[in-house]
N, C-alpha and C positions, 0 to 999 in steps of 0.2 A: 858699413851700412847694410850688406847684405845680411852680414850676422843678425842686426835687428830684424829686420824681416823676416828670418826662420824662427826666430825667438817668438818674434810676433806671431808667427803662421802658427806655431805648437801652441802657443797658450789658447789662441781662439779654438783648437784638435781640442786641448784638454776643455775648455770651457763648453763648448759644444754637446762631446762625450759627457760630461757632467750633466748638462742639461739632457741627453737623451736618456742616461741612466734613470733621472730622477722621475721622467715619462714612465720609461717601462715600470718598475718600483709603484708609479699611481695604477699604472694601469694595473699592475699583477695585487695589487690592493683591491681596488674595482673588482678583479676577474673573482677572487677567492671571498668576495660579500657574496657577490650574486651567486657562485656555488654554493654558500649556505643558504641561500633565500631560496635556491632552489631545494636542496635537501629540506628543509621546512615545509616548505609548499609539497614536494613529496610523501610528506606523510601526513598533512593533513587531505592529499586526494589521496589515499591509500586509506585513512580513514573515511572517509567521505563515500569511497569505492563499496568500503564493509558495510556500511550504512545501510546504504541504497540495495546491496544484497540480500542484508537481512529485511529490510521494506517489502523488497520481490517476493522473497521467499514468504513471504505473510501474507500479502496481495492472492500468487498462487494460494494457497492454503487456502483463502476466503475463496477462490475461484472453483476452487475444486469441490469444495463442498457446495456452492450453488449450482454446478452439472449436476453433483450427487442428487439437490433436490428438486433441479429438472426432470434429472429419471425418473424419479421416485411421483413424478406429476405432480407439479406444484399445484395446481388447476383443479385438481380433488381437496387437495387438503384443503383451500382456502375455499372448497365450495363446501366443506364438512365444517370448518369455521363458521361460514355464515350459517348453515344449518341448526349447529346449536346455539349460535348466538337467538336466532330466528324462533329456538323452543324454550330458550330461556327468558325470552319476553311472551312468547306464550304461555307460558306456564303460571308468566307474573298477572297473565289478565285470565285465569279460570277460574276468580271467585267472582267473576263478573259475570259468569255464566250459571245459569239455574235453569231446573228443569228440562226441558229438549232439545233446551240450547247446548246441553252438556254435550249431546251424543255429534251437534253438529262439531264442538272445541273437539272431541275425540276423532272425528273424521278430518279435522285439519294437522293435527296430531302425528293421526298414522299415515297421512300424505307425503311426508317430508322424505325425502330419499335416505334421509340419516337412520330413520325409526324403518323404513324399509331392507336400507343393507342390513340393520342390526338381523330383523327378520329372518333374511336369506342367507345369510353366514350361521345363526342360531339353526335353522332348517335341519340346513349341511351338516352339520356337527352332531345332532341328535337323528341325522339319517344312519350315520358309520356305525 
């Protein structure tokens, strides 16, 4: 009777052992999907990482050049903008102008700070 008993106690060791083995086995299955899902995932943030580098580095690029045209005073140019825009519809109404009216269109004319720098940069130059 005892014989049965040890007989019995090892088959349940071995049936046991089978069943753990076949555990570890899912799990080490399990473990080596999700190390590839992670190598995947890995390279798609590694692309993802270049991405957004090259994004930066374009961003900068667009930043740098609008300091460039803060130095350079944005605030002139857009005011030499409207200036000529401002003598370009002037110019579009001096057939509507006759006679004495002309010389007041030429006094609005030479008002404009744009026909003035031209003036004082022109001066300067045939001063030298």
């Amino acid at each position: 009777m005892e014989q049965y008993i040890y007989i019995f106690t090892i088959i349940l060791e071995i049936i046991v052992f089978l069943q753990t083995a076949n555990a570890i086995i899912n799990i080490n299955k399990k473990i080596t999907r999700i190390n590839h899902e992670v190598i995947l995932l890995k390279s798609e943030v590694e692309f993802g990482i270049k991405t957004f580098k090259k994004l930066i580095k374009k961003f900068n690029k667009v930043a740098s050049f609008i300091v460039k045209v803060k130095k350079f005073n944005i605030k002139k140019i857009i005011l030499i903008g409207v200036d000529v825009f401002n003598l370009f519809l002037l110019f579009k109404t001096f057939k509507a102008y006759k006679g004495l009216n002309k010389i007041t269109f030429f006094k609005k004319v030479f008002s404009y700070s744009l026909i003035k720098s031209f003036f004082k940069v022109a001066i300067n130059n045939f001063a030298r």
